[in-house]
N, C-alpha and C positions, 0 to 999 in steps of 0.2 A: 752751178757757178761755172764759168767759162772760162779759160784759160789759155793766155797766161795772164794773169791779174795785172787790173792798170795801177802804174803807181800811186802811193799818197791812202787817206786814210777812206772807210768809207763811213757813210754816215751813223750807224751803228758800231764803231769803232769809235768815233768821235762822241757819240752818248755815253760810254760807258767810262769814256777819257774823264767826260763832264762831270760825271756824277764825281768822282774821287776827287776834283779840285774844289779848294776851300774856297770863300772871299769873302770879305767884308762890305755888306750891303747897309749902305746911311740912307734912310729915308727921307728926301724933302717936303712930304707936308704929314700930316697926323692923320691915322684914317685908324679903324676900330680891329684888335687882334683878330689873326689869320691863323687859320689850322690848315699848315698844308705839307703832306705826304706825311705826319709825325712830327714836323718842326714848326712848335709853336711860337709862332713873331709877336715878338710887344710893338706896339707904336712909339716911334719917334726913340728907337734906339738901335747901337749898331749890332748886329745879327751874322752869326760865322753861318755862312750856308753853302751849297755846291754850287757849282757853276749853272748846271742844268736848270735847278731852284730859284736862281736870282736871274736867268736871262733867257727866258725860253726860245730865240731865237740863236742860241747858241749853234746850232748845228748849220746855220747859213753860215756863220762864220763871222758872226757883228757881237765884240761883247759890251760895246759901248752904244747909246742911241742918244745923240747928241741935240737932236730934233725934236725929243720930249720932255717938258721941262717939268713931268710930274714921275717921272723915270726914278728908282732911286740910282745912288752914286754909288758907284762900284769902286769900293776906297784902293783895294789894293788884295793878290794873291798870297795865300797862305804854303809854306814850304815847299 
């Protein structure tokens, strides 16, 4: 690592940010249970899960994708 460090987080900083924030994932259409990393998803129900889990391009830094309309909706962050 080289020094002196540039400011701001870096991207393994911002994963592990990820993973500890909660959020409320609403699914728009019905698709059949998901087994993923231990958090099993019902269909067509809302789902507390981590940031990382509900938006895998969280680390570019988009937690929204307004351009997919089978995306589910990221209702709101927990604490």
């Amino acid at each position: 690592m080289a020094l002196p460090l540039e400011p701001g987080l870096s991207p393994n900083e911002v994963g592990f940010l990820c993973e500890m924030e909660l959020v409320t994932v609403i699914p728009r259409q019905r698709l059949d249970a998901l087994e993923l990393l231990g958090v099993s998803t019902r269909t067509a129900a809302k789902q507390n899960v981590s940031i990382r889990l509900s938006q895998p391009n969280c680390l570019s830094g988009s937690l929204s994708s307004s351009s997919d309309r089978n995306a589910p909706t990221l209702a709101h962050r927990h604490g």
